[in-house]
VODREN-95985 format. One line per field, with one value per residue: y negated, z negated, x of N, C-alpha, C in turn; residue in one letter. Coordinates in steps of 0.02 Angstrom, whole numbers. Layout:
n.yy <- [Y,...]
n.zz <- [Z,...]
n.xx <- [X,...]
ca.yy <- [Y,...]
ca.zz <- [Z,...]
ca.xx <- [X,...]
c.yy <- [Y,...]
c.zz <- [Z,...]
c.xx <- [X,...]
r <- [A,...]
END
This chain:
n.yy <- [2724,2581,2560,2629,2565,2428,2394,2341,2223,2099,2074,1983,1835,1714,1555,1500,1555,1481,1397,1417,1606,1688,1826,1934,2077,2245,2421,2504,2487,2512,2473,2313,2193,2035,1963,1824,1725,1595,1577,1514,1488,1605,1788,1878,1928,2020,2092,2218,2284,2337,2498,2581,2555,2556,2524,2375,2203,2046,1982,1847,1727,1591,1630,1604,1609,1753,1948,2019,2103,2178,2245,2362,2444,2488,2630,2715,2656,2679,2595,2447,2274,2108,2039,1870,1774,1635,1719,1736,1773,1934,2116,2214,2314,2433,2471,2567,2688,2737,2865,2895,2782,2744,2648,2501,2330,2178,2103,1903,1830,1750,1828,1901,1950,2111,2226,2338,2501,2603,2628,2651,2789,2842,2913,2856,2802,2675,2549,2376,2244,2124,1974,1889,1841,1937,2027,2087,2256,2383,2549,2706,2829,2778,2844,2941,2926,2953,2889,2819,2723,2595,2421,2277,2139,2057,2165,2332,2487,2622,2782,2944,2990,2912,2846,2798,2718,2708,2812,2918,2927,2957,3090,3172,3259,3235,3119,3184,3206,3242,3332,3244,3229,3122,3119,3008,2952,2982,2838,2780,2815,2810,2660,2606,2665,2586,2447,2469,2512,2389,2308,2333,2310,2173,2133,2150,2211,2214,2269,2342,2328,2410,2352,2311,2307,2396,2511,2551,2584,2718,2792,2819,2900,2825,2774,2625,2480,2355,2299,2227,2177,2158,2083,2074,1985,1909,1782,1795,1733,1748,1887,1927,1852,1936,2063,2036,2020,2150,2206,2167,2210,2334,2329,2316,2240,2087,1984,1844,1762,1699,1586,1584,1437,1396,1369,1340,1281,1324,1454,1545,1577,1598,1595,1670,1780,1818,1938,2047,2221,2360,2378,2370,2237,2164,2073,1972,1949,1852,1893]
n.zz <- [2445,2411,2475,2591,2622,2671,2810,2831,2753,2809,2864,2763,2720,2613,2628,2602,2459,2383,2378,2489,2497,2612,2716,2828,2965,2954,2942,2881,2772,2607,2510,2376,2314,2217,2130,1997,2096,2089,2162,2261,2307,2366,2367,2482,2616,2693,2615,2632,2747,2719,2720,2671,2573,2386,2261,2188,2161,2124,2004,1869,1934,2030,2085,2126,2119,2173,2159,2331,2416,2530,2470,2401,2525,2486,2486,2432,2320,2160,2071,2014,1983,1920,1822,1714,1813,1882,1920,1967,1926,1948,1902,2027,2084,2157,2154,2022,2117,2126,2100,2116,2047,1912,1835,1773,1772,1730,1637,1555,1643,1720,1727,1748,1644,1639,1558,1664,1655,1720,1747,1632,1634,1727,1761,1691,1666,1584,1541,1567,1526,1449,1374,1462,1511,1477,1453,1354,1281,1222,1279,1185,1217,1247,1165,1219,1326,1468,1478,1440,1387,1321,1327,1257,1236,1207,1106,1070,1082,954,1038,1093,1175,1151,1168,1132,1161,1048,962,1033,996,872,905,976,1076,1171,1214,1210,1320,1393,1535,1568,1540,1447,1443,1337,1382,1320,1317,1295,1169,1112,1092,1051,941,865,871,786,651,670,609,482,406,440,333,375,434,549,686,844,1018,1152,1313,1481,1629,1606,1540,1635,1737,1667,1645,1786,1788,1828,1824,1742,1659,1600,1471,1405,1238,1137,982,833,712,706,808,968,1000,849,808,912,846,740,784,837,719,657,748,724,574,620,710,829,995,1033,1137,1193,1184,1261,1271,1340,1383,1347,1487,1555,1684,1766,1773,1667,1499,1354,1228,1264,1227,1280,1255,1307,1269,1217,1365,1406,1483,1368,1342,1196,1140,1027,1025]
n.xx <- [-3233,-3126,-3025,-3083,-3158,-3106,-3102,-3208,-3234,-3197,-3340,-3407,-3431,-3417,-3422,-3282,-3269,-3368,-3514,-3654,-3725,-3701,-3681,-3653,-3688,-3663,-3667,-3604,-3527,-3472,-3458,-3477,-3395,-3405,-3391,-3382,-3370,-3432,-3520,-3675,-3839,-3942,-3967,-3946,-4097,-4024,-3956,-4009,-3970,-3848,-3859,-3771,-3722,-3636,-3579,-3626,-3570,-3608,-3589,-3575,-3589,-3688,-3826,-3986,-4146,-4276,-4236,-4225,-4350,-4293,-4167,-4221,-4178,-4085,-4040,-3932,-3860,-3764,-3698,-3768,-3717,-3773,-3752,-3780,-3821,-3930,-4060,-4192,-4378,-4490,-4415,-4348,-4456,-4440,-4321,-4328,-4342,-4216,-4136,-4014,-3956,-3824,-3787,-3819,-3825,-3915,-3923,-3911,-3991,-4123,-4246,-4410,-4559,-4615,-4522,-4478,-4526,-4485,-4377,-4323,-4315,-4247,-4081,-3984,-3849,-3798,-3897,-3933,-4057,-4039,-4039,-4148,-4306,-4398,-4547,-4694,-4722,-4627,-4644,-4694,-4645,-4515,-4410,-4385,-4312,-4191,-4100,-3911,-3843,-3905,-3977,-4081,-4141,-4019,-3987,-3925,-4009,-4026,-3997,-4084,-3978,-3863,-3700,-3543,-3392,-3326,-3343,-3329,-3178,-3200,-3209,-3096,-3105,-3235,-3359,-3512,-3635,-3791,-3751,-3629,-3457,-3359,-3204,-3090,-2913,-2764,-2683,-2790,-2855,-2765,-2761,-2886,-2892,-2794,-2848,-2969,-2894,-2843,-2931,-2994,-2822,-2846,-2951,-3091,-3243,-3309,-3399,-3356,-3389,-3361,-3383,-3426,-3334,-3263,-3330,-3429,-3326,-3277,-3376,-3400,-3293,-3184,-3018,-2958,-2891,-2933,-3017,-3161,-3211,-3337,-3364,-3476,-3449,-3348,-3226,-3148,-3040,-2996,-2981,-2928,-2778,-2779,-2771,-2632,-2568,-2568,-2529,-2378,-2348,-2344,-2212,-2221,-2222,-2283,-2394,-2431,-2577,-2714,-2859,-3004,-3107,-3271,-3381,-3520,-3531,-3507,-3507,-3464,-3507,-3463,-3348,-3180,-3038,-2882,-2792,-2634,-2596,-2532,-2519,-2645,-2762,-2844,-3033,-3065,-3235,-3351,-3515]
ca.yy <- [2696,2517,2572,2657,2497,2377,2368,2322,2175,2057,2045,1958,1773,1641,1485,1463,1584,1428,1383,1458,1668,1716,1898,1965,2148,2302,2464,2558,2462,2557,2422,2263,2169,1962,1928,1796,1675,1525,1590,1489,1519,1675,1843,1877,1991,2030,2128,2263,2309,2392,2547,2633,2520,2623,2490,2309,2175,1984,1956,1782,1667,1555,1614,1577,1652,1820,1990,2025,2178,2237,2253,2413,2487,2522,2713,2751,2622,2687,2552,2368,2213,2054,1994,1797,1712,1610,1718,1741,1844,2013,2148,2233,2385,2501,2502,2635,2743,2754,2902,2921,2758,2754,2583,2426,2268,2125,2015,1842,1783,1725,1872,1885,2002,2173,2279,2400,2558,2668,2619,2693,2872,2860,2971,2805,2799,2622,2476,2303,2197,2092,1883,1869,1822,1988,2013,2153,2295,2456,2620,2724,2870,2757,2904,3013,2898,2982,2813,2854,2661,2515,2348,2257,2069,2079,2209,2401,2535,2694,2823,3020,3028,2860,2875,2744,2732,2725,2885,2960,2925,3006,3162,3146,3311,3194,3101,3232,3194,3304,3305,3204,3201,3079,3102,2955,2947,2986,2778,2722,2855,2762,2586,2602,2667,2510,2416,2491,2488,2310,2275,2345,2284,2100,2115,2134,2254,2214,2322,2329,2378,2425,2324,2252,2336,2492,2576,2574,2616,2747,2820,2846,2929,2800,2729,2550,2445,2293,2338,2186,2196,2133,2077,2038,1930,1840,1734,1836,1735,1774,1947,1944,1834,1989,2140,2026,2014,2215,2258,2152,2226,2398,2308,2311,2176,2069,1929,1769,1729,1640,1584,1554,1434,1418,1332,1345,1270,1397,1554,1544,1561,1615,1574,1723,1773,1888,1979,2125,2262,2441,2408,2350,2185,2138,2017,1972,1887,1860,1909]
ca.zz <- [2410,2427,2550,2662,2654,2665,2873,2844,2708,2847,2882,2720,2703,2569,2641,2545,2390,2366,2425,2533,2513,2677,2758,2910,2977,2946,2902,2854,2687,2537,2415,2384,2232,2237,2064,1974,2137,2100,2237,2267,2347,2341,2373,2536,2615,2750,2589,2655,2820,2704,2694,2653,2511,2345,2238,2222,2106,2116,1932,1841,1985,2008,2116,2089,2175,2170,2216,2394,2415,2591,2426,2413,2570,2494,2437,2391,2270,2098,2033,2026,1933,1936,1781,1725,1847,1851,1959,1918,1967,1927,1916,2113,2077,2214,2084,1991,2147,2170,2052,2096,2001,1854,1801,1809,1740,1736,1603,1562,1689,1707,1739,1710,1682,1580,1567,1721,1609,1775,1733,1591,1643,1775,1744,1694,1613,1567,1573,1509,1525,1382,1353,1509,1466,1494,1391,1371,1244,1246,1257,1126,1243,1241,1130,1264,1381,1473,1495,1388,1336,1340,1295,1263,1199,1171,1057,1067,1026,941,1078,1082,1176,1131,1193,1115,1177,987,942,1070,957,799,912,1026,1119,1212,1188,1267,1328,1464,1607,1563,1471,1434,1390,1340,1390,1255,1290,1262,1097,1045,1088,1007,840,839,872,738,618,633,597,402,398,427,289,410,435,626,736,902,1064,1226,1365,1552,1708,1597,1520,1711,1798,1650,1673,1847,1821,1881,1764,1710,1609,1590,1422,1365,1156,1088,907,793,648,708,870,973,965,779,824,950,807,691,814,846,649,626,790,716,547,658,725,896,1018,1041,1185,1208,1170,1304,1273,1414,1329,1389,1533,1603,1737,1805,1734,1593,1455,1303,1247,1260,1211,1324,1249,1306,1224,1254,1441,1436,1461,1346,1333,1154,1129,1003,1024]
ca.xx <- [-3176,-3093,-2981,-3108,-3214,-3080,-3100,-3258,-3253,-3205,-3377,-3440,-3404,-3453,-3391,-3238,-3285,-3432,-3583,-3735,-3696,-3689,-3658,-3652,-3730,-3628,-3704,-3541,-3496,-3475,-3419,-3469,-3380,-3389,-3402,-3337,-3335,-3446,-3567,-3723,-3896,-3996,-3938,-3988,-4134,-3995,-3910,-4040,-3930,-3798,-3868,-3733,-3693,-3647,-3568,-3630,-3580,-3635,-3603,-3554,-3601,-3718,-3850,-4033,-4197,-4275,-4185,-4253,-4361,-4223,-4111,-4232,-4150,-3990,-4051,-3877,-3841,-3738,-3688,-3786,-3700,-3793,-3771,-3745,-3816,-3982,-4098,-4256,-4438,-4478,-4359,-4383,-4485,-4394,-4246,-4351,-4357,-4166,-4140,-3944,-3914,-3802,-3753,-3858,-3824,-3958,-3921,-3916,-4015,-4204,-4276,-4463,-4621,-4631,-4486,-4473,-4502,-4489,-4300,-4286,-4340,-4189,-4042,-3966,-3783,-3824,-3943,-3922,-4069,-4033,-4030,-4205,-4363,-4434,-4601,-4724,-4722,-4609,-4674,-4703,-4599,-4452,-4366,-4376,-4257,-4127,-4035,-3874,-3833,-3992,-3971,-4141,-4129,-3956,-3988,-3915,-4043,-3988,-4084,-4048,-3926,-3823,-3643,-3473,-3311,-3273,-3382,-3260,-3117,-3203,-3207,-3065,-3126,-3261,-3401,-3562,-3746,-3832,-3724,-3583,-3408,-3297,-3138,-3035,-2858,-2727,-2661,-2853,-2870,-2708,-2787,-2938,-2856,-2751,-2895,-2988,-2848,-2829,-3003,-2984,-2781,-2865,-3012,-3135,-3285,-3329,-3416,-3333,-3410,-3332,-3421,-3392,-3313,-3215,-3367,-3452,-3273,-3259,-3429,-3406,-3217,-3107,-2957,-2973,-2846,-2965,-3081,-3185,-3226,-3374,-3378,-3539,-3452,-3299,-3230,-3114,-2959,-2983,-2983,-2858,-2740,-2790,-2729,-2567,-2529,-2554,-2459,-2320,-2341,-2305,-2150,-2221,-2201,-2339,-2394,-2472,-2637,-2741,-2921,-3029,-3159,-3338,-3388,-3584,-3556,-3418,-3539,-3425,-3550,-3444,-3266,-3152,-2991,-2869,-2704,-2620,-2608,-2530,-2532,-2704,-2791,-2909,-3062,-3114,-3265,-3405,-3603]
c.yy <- [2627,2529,2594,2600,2440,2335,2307,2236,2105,2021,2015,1897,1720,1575,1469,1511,1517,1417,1423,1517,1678,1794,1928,2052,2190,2336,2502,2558,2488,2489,2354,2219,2078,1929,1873,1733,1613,1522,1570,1499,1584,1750,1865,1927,2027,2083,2217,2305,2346,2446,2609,2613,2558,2586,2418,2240,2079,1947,1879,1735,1639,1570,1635,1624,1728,1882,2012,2093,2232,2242,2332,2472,2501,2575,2735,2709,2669,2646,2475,2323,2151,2006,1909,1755,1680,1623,1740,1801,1879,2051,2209,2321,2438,2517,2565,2693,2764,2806,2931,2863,2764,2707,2514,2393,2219,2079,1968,1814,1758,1765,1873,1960,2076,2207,2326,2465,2607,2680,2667,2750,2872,2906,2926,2815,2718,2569,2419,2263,2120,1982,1851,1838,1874,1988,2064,2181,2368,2494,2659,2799,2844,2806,2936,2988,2935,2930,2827,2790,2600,2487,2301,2179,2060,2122,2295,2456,2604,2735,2882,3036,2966,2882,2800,2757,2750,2776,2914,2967,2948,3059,3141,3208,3260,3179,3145,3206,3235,3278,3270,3232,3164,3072,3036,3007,2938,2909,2732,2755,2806,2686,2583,2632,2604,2454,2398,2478,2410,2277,2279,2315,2211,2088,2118,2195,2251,2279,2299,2386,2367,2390,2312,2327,2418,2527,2589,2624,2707,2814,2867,2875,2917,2765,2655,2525,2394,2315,2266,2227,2140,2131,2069,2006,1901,1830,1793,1823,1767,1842,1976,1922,1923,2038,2105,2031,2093,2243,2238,2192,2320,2398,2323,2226,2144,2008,1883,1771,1680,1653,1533,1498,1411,1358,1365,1334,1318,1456,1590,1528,1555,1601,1654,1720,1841,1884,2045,2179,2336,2444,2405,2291,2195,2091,2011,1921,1911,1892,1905]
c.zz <- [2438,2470,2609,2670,2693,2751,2872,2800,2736,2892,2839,2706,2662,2573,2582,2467,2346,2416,2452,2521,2571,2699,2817,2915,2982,2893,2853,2783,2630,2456,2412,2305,2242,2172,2053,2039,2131,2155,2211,2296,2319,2361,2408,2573,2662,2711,2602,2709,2799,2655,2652,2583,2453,2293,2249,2154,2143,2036,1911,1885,1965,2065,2087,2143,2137,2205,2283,2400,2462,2520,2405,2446,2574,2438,2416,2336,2208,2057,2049,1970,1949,1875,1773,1781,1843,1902,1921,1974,1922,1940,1975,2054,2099,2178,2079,2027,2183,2092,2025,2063,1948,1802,1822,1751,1757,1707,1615,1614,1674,1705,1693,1704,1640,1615,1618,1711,1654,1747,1700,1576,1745,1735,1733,1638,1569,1590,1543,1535,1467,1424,1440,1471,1477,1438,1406,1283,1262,1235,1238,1148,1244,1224,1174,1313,1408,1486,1442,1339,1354,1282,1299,1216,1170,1099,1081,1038,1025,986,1055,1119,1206,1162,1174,1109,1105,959,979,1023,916,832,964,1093,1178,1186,1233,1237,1389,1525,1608,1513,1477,1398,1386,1355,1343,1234,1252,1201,1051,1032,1046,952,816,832,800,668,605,611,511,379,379,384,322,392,520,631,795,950,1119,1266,1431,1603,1688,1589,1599,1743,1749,1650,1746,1866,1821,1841,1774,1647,1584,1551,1414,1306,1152,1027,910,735,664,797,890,1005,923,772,838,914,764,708,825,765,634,666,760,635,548,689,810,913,1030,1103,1165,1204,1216,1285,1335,1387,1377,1427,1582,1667,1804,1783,1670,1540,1391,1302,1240,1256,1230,1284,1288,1274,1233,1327,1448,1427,1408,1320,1265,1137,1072,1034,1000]
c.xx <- [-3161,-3080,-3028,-3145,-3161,-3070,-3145,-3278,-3250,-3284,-3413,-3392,-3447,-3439,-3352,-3248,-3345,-3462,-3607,-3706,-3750,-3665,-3687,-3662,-3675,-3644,-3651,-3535,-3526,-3481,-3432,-3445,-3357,-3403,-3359,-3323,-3388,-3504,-3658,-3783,-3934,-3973,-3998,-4050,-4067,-3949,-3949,-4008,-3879,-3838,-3841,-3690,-3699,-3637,-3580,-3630,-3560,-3619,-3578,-3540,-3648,-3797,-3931,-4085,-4207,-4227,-4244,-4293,-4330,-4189,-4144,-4220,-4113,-4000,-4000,-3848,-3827,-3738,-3734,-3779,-3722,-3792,-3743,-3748,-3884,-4052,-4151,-4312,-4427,-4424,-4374,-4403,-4472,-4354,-4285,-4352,-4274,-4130,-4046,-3909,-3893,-3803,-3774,-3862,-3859,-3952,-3906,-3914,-4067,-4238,-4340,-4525,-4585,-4572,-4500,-4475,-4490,-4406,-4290,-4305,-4309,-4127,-3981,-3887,-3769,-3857,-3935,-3958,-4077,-4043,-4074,-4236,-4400,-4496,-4630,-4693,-4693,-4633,-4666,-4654,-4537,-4412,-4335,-4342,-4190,-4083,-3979,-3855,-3878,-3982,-4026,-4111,-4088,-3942,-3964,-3953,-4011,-4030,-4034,-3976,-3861,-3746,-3600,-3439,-3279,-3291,-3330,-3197,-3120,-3182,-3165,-3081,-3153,-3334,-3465,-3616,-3745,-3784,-3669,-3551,-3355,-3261,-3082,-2959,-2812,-2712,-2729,-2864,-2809,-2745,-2834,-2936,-2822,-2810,-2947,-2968,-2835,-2889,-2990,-2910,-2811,-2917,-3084,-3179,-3326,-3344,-3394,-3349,-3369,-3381,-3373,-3373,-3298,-3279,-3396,-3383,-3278,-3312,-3421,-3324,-3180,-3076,-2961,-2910,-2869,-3034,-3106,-3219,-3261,-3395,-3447,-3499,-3373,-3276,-3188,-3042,-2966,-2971,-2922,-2786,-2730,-2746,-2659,-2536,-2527,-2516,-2381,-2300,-2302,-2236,-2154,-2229,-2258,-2340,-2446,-2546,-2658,-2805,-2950,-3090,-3223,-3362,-3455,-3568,-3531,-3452,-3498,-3462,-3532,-3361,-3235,-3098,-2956,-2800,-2687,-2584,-2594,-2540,-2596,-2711,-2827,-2927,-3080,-3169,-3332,-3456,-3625]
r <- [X,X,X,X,X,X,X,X,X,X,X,X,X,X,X,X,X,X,X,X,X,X,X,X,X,X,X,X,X,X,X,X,X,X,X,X,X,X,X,X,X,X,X,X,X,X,X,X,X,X,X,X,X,X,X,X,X,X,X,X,X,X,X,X,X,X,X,X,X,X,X,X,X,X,X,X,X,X,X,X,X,X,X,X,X,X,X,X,X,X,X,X,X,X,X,X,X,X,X,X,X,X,X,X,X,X,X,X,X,X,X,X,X,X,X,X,X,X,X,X,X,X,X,X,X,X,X,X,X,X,X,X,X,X,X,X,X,X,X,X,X,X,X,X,X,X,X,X,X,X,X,X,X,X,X,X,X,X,X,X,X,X,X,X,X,X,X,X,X,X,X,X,X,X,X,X,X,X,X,X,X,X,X,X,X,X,X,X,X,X,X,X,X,X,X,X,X,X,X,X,X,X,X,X,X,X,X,X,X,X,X,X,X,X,X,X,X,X,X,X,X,X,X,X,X,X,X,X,X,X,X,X,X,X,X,X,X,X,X,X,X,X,X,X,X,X,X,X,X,X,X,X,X,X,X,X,X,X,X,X,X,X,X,X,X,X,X,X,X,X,X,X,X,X,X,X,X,X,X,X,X,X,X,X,X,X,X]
END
């Protein structure tokens, strides 16, 4: 947990949340989460020494290089978020031999060299190598993937045993694949009806997916208030305008509109647009 790590986080420093990533030896650490800081360099072999590492997210920085093959020696890894930044190489081959992961994010980076298919005959609750340059040909077993959600060239394939937050809401029981159920939370069954609802209120026909931190946190259990929504056919102010004109048509109260708009150089690739909403954030953005 946070708290049980939180002695330990004093030993990881990035000069300033920028420049060179840097960390220092301690086996203990459970958690590592530095997303979002602007962090430069290569992600180190030295990330090998946390063995005991279970959670580890790097995402929407800037750092460049291959992942290290000590990044192999963290056999307990669950979770790995790296996406959005501009590293490149193959994707480490040891991944495939850590069988208790759940949740690995790779995209939009450089990433090179034939899909990792060991991956996807892990016991995987999702994979997203999407917007690489990965190349090669999938195999013709693909079907037979126990990965529950895979994202290939920013594309979503339907597999057997597919799993969406908004499928949850047809059946509010829970959404089931082998081994797993997830039940939404009566406030997210309400959210994602309003959601929904305002999609047809505003003339629309969107498909809207659940992405980002909740479906991982929600996967693995743990309550989340911060959903990002990905459209396919409009921006997500326009969106976020949309759900404020039907909540008001409900005579609920509505807030402010901030768009974050897109900025490469900051790992800010896309513009996005945050309201809140029933006591939740949320991000909307195109795809």
């Amino acid at each position: 947990s946070l708290a049980g790590s939180a002695s330990f986080l004093s030993t990881l420093t990035t000069t300033a949340s920028r420049g060179p990533f840097r960390l220092l030896y301690r086996r203990q650490l459970e958690l590592f989460i530095w997303g979002s800081n602007d962090i430069t360099g290569t992600l180190p072999v030295s990330i090998g020494a946390f063995t005991a590492l279970e959670y580890l997210d790097v995402s929407f920085n800037r750092l460049t290089g291959s992942q290290p093959p000590s990044l192999g020696n963290c056999t307990r890894l669950v979770s790995l978020e790296a996406e959005d930044n501009a590293m490149t190489g193959p994707i480490l081959a040891s991944l495939g031999q850590r069988s208790q992961l759940l949740y690995v994010d790779l995209s939009a980076c450089s990433f090179i060299g034939a899909v990792l298919l060991v991956l996807l005959h892990l016991p995987l609750l999702y994979l997203d190598l999407s917007r690489n340059a990965l190349s090669g040909s999938l195999p013709a077993t693909l079907w037979n993937t126990t990965v529950v959600q895979l994202q290939l060239n920013n594309h979503r394939l339907s597999l057997k045993n597919i799993m969406s937050a908004f499928g949850a809401v047809a059946d509010p029981v829970a959404a089931r694949v082998p081994g797993l159920q997830l039940h939404l939370t009566a406030e997210e069954q309400q959210l994602f009806e309003l959601l929904l609802k305002s999609v047809a209120f505003n003339g629309k026909i969107s498909t809207l997916r659940a992405a980002g931190g909740w479906v991982r946190d929600r996967i693995l259990q743990k309550d989340s208030k911060n959903i990002d929504i990905a459209l396919d056919d409009q921006s997500g102010i326009e969106f976020a305008n949309g759900v404020n004109a039907y909540s008001q048509s409900l005579g609920m109260e509505t807030r402010t509109i901030t768009v974050i708009l897109a900025n490469p150089d900051q790992s800010k690739h896309l513009e996005t647009a945050n309201l809140r909403v029933l006591g939740f954030e949320i991000d909307c953005v195109h795809l």
